[in-house]
C-alpha positions as CSV (number, residue, x, y, z in Angstrom):
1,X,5.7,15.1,-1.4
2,X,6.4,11.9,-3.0
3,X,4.6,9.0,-3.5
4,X,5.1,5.7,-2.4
5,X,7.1,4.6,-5.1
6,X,4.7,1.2,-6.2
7,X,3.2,2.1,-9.0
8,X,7.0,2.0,-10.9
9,X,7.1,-1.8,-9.2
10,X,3.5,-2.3,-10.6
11,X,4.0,-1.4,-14.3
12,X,7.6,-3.3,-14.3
13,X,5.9,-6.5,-13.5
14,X,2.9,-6.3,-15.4
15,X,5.3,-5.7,-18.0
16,X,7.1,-8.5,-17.6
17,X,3.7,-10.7,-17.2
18,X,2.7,-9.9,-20.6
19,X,5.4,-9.9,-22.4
20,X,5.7,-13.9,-20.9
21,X,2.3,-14.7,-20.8
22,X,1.3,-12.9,-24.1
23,X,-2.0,-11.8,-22.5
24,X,-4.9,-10.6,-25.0
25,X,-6.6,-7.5,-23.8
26,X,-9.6,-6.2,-24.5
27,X,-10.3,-2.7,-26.4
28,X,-12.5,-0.3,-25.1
29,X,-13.6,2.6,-27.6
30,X,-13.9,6.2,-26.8
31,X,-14.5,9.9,-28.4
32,X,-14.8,13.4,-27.4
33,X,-18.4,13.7,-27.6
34,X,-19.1,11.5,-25.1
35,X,-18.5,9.7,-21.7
36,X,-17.8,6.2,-21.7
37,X,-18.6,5.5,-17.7
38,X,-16.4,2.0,-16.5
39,X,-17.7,0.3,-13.2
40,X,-15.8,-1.7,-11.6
41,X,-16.4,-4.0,-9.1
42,X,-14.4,-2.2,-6.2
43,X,-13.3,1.5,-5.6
44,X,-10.7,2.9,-8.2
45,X,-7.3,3.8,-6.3
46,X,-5.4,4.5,-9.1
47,X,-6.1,5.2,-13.3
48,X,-3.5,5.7,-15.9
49,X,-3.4,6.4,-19.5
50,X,0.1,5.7,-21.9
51,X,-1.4,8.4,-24.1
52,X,-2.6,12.2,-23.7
53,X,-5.0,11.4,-26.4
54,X,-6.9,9.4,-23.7
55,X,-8.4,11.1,-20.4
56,X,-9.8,8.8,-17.8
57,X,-11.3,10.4,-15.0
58,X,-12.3,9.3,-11.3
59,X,-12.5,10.8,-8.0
60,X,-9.2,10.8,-6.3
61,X,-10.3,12.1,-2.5
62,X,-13.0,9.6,-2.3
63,X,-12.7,6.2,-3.9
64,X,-15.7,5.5,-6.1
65,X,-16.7,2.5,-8.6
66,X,-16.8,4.2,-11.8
67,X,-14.6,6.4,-13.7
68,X,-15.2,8.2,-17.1
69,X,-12.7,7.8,-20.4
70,X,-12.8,9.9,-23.1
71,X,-10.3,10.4,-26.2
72,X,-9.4,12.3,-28.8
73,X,-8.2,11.2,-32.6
74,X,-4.8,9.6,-32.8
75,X,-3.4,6.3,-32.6
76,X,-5.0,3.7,-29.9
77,X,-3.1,3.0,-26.5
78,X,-3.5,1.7,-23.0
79,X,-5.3,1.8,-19.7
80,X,-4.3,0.5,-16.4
81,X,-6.6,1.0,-13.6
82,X,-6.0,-0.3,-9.7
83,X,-8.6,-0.8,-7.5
84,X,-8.8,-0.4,-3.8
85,X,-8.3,-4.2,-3.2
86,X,-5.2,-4.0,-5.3
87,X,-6.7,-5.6,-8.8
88,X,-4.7,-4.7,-11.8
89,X,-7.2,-4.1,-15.0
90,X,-5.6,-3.3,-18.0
91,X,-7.4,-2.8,-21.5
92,X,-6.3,-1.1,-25.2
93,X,-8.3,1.8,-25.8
94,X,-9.5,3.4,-29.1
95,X,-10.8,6.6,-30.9
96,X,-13.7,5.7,-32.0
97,X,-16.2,8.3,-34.1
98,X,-19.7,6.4,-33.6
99,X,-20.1,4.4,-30.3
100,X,-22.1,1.4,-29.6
101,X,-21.2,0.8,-26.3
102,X,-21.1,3.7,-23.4
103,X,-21.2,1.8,-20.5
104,X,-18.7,-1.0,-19.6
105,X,-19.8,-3.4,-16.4
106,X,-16.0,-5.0,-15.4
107,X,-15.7,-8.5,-13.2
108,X,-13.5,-9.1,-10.7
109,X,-12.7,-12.2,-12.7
110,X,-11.3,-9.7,-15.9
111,X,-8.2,-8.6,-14.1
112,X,-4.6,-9.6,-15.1
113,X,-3.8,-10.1,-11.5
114,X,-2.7,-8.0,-8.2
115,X,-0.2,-5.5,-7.2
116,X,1.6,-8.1,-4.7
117,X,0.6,-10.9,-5.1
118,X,3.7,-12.7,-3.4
119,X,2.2,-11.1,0.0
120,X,-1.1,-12.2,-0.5
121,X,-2.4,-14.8,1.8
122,X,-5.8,-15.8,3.4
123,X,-6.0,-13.1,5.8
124,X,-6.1,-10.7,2.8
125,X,-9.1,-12.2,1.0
126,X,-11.7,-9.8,1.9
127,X,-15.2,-8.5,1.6
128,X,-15.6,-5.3,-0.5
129,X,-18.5,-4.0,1.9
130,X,-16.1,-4.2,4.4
131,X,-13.9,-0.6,4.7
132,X,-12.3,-1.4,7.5
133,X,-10.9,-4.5,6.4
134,X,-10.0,-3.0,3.1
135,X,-7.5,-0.3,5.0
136,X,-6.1,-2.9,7.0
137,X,-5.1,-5.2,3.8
138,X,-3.7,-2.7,1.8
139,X,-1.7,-1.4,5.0
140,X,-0.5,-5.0,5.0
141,X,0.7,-5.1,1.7
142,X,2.6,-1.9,1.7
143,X,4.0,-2.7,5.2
144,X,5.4,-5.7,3.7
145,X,6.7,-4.1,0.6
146,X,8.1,-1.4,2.5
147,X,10.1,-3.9,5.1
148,X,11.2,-6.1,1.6
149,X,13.3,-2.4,0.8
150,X,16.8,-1.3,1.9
151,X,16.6,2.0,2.2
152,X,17.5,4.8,4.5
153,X,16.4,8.3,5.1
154,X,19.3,9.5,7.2
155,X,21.1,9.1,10.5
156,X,18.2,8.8,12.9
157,X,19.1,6.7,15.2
158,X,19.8,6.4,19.4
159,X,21.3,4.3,21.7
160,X,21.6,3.5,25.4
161,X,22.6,0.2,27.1
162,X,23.2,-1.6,23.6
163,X,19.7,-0.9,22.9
164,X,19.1,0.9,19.5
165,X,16.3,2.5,18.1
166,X,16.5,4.3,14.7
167,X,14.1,5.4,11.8
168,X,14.8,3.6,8.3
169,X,12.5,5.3,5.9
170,X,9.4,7.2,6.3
171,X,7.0,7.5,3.3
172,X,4.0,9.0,2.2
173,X,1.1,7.1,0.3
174,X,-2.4,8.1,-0.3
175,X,-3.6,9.9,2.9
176,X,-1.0,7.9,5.3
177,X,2.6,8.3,6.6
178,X,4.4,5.1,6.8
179,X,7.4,4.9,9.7
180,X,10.0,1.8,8.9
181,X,11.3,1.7,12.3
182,X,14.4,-0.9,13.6
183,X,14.5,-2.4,17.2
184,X,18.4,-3.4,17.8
185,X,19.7,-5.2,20.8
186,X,23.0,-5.5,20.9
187,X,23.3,-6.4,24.9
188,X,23.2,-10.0,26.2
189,X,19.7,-9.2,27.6
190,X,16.7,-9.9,26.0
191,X,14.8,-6.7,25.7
192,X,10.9,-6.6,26.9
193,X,9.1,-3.9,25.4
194,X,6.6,-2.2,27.2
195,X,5.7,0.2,24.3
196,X,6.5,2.3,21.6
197,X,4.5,6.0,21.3
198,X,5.1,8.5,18.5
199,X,4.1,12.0,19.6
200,X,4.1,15.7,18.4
201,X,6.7,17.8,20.5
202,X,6.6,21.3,20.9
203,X,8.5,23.6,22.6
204,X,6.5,26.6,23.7
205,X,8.4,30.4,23.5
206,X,8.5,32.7,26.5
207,X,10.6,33.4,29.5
208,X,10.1,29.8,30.8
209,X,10.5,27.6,28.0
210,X,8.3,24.0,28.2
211,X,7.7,21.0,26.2
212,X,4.5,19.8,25.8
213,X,3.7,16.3,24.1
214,X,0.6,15.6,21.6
215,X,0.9,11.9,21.4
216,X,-0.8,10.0,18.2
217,X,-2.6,6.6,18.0
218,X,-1.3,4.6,14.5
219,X,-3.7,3.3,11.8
220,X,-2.1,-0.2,11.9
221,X,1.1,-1.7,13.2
222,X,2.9,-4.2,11.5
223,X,4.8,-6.8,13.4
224,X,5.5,-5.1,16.9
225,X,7.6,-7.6,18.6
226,X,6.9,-8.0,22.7
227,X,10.3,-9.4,23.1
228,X,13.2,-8.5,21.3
229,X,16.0,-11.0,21.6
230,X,20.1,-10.7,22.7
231,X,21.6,-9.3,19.8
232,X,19.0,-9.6,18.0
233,X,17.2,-6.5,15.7
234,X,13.7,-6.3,14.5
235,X,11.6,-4.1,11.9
236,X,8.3,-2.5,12.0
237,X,6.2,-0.2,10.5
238,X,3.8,2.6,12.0
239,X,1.1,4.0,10.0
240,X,0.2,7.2,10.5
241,X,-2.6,9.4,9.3
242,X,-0.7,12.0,7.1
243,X,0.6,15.4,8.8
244,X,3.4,18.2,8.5
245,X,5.3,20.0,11.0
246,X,5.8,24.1,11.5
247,X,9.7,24.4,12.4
248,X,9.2,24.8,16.0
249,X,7.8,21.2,16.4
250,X,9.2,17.3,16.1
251,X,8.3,13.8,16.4
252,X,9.6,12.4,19.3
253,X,9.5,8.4,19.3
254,X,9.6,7.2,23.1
255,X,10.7,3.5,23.3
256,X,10.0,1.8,26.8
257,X,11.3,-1.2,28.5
258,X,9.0,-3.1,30.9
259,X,10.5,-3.8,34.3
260,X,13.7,-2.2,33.2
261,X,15.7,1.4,32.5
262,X,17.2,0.8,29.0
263,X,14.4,3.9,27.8
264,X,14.9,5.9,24.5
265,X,13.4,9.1,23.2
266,X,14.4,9.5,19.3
267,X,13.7,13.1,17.5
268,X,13.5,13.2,14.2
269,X,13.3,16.5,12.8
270,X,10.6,18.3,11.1
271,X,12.3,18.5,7.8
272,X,12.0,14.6,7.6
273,X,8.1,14.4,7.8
274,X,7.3,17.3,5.5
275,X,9.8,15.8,2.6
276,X,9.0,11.9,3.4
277,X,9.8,9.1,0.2
């Protein structure tokens, strides 16, 4: 599978940022005799190194404050770490024989900024102790980032009565599958949604075929409209824990008017959700 492809986005502009702003990072030493532990002041999502001369270590299946660098002799480069809360730190690390320093206590105040920050508001501003927040503000900002892209995955798409539904994009990041979703309305009736469910269908094999449904409840939802205007067409995003389909099962989308007939069920195949963006 592929990732969700921010990180490229991330370096570009922090990239750019230095190269205007001419920023002055600090170094950080390292050898191969010992660990040089970096805490920082929320869980580590993501750590990179420009050089293989450098290791930096963290746990990747469960977030964690610290993360351990060392390096071997050759010439110095660069480390870019993201925490969970979506703070860029960036520092030049060296080989150095003799250390005086092994531990490295990092502020909040010492980053060079955050992944996207033009969707940062107030709503996002939250408390590290607070998990559940967290998810919902980095959901957020991928949501937005994700609705901010043109991109399609395929035809998937159905109509009936001028109503359409269809599935832009569907990506994978972290632990999560992300489902870009568009609403059209091309009737002169406003469109009232009663709701929109995402199930697991399966078809069971025997003399009398059936369907049976497995329906699934979504991390977060960003902007789910209750009315969709006349001719009007909407965007949203489901986020879904992460899961893969055996060929004899599909996703079936079920879109459904309230206090009217204009229903749609959408497939999408199981070839799109094991081989998401």
């Amino acid at each position: 599978m592929k990732t969700l492809p921010v990180l490229v986005a991330i370096l570009i502009s922090i990239f750019c940022s230095a190269q205007q702003q001419l920023l002055t990072l600090d170094t950080i030493y390292a050898n191969d005799q010992k660990n040089v532990a970096l805490f920082f002041p929320s869980p580590i999502r993501q750590g990179i190194t420009g050089s293989e001369n450098f290791v930096f270590t963290y746990n990747r299946e469960k977030q964690q404050y610290f993360g351990l660098l060392q390096a071997k002799p050759g010439k110095e480069s660069n480390l870019l770490v993201i925490s969970s809360t979506g703070y860029i730190f960036s520092y030049i690390v060296c080989y150095k024989e003799k250390l005086s320093e092994l531990n490295y206590f990092i502020n909040e105040s010492s980053s060079i900024g955050n992944e996207y920050p033009k969707f940062l508001d107030s709503a996002d501003l939250i408390k590290p102790e607070n998990p559940i927040a967290d998810n919902d503000a980095y959901y957020r900002r991928a949501c937005s980032y994700l609705l901010n892209q043109n991109v399609k995955i395929g035809r998937i798409k159905k109509r009936n009565a001028g109503i359409g539904l269809s599935v832009e994009n569907i990506v994978f990041d972290k632990e999560e599958l992300y489902f870009v979703i568009q609403i059209a309305n091309k009737s002169s009736l406003d469109y009232d949604l009663n709701f929109l469910k995402l199930a697991i269908q399966t078809r069971q094999k025997g003399t009398r075929k059936s369907v049976q449904r497995l329906y699934k409840e979504p991390l977060f939802i960003c902007k789910l409209p209750e009315r969709i205007a006349a001719n009007e067409s909407v965007k949203l995003v489901y986020v879904m824990p992460k899961f893969s389909l055996s060929d004899d099962r599909k996703v079936l989308l079920e879109l459904n008017e309230q206090n009217g007939e204009r229903n749609i069920e959408l497939i999408v195949s199981h070839n799109y959700i094991n081989n998401p963006n």
